[in-house]
C-alpha positions as CSV (number, residue, x, y, z in Angstrom):
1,X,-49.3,20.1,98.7
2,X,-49.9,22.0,95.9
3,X,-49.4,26.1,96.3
4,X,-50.1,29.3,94.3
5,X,-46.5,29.2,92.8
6,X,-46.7,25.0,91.9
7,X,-46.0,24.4,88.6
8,X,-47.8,21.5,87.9
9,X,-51.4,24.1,89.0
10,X,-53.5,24.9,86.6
11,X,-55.0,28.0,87.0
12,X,-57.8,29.4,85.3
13,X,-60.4,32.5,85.2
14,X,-64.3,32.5,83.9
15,X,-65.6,36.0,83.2
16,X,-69.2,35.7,82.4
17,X,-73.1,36.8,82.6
18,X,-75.4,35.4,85.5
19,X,-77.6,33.2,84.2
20,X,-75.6,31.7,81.4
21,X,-73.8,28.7,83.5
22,X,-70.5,30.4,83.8
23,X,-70.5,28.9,87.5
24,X,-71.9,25.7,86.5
25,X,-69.6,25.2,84.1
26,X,-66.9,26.1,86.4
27,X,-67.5,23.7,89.1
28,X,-67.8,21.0,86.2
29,X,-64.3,21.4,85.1
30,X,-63.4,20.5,88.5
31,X,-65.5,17.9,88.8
32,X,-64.1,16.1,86.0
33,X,-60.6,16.7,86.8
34,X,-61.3,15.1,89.9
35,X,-63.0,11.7,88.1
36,X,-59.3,11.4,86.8
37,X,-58.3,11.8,89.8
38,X,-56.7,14.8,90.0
39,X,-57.7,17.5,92.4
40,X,-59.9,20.6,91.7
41,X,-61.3,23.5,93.1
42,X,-63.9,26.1,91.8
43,X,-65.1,29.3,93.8
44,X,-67.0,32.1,92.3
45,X,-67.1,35.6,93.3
46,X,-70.2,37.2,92.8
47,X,-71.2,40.9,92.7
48,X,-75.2,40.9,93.0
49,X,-76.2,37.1,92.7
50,X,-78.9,38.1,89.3
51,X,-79.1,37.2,86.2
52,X,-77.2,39.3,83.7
53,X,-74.3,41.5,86.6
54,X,-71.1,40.0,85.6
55,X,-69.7,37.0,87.5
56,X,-66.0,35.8,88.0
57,X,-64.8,32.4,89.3
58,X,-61.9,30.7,89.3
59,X,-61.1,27.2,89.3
60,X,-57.8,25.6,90.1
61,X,-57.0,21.7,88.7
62,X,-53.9,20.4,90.3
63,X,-52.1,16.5,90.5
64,X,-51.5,17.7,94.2
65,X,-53.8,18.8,96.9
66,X,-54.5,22.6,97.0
67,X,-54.3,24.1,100.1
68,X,-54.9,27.5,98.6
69,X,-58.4,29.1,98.3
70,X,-57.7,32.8,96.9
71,X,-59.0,33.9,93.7
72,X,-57.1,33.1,91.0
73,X,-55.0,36.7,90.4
74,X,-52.5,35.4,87.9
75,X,-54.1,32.9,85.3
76,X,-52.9,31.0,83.0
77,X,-55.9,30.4,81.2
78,X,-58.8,33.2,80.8
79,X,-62.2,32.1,79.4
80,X,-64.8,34.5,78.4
81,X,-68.2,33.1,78.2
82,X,-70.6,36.9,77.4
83,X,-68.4,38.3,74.7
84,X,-70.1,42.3,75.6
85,X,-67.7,41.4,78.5
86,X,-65.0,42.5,76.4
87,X,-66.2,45.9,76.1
88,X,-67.7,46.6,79.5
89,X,-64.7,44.8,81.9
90,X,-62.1,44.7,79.8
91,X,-59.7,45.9,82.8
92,X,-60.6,43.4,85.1
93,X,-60.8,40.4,82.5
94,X,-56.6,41.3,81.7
95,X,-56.3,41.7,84.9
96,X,-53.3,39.8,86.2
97,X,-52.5,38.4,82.3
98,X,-49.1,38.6,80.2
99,X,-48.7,37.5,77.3
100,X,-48.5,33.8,77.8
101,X,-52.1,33.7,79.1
102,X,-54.3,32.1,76.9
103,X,-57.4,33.0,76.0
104,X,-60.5,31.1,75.0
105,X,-63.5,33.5,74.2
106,X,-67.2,32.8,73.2
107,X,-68.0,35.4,69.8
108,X,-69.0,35.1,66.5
109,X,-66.3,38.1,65.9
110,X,-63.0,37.1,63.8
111,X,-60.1,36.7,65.7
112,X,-58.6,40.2,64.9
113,X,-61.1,41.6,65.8
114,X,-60.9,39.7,69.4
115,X,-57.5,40.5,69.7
116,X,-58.0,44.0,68.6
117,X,-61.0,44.5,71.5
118,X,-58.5,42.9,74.0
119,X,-55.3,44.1,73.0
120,X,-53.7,40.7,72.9
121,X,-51.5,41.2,69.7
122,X,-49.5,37.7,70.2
123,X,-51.2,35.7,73.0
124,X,-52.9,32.3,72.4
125,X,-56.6,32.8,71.6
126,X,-59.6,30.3,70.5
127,X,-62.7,30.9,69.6
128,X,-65.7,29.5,69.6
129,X,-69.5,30.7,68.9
130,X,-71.1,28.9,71.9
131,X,-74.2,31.2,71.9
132,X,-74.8,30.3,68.3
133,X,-74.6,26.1,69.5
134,X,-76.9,27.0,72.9
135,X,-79.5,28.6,70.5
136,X,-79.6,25.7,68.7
137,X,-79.4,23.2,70.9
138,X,-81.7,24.7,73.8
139,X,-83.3,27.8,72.2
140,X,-81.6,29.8,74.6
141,X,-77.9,31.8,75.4
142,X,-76.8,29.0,77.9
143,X,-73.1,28.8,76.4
144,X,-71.8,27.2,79.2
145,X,-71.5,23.3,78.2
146,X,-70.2,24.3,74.9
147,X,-67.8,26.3,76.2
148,X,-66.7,23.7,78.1
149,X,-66.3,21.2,75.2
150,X,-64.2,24.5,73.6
151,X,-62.1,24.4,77.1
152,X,-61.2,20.6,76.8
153,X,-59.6,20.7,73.2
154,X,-58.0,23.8,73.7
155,X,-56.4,23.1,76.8
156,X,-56.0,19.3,77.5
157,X,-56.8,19.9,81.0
158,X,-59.4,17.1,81.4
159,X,-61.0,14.8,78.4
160,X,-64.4,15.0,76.7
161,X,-65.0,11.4,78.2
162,X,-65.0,12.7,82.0
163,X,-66.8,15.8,80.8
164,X,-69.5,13.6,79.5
165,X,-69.3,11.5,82.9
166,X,-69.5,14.6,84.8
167,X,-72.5,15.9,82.7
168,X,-74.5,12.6,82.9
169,X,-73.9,12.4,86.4
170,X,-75.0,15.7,87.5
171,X,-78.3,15.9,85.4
172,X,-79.0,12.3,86.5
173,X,-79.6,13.1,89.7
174,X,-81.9,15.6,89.1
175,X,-85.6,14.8,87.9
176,X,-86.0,18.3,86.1
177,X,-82.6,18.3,84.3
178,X,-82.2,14.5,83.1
179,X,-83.8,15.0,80.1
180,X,-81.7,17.9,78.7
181,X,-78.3,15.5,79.0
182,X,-78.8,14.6,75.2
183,X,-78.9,18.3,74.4
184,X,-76.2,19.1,76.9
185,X,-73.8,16.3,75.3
186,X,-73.9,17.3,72.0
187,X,-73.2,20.9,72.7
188,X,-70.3,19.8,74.8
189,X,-69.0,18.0,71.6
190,X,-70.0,20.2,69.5
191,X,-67.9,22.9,71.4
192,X,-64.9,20.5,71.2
193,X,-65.2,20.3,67.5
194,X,-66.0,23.8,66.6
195,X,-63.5,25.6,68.6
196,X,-60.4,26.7,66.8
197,X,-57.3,28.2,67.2
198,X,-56.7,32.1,66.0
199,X,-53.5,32.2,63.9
């Protein structure tokens, strides 16, 4: 069984924006990890449940069962999906980090500047401008699926292939979302592609 000390754990953080998918996108991450199977967990911790208060979740991918349901206190990987996060929570998004915690954060900003806002001098950081792919592909701030595409390459953790699955699957089955899995695909890939890594 896996535990909250395992190695082989991955543990990871989403600080984002009700309304934006940060949950969504969470639970997906999972989800795929779990069509290869591996085992996945994702819980969210809400403040007020609208659109806009901040939301934090954390999701836990793992080759052994995990028999743990905590939040995530010590991650090893911290995603950002509203970048004005940075300024309003900054506390509680380092909460918990060192410097081997890697960061993967949705701005348009240049990476000093990122690592200025944070005060991550040395730590791993990607960036990708997710909101910029949402507006264009959906004509609206939904960053989540590009995020995720950013999450895949920059971490290995699961493969754009059982992100796609995932994706397909989930909008299939609903009549109102099945015909926004084109849009949703290429922002996943385009995510994947567009991400980079801060030098």
């Amino acid at each position: 069984m896996a535990t909250a000390t395992d190695k082989s754990m991955r543990e990871i953080r989403w600080h984002g924006r009700g309304g934006q998918g940060t949950v969504t996108a969470a639970k997906m991450l999972a989800s795929a990890a779990i069509i290869r199977g591996k085992h996945g967990q994702a819980m969210p911790e809400f403040g007020l449940e609208r659109s806009g208060t901040p939301v934090k979740v954390s999701t836990r991918i793992s080759d052994q069962y995990i028999n743990t349901r905590a939040p995530v206190d010590n991650p090893e990987i911290v995603i950002i999906t509203d970048p004005s996060l940075m300024f309003t929570i900054k506390d509680i998004i380092k909460a918990g980090t060192d410097e081997n915690t890697v960061f993967i954060v949705n701005t348009n900003f240049p990476p000093d500047k990122v690592r200025k806002i944070l005060d991550i001098p040395n730590n791993e950081l990607w960036i990708v401008d997710a909101s910029k792919i949402a507006l264009e592909e959906f004509g609206r701030n939904i960053p989540n699926t590009a995020v995720l595409g950013a999450v895949a390459k920059a971490t290995g953790i699961v493969d754009l292939d059982a992100l796609k699955q995932e994706i397909t699957e989930a909008f299939e089955a609903s009549s109102k979302l099945r015909a926004l899995i084109p849009q949703n695909l290429r922002a996943l890939e385009r995510g994947y592609e567009e991400v980079y890594k801060a030098e």
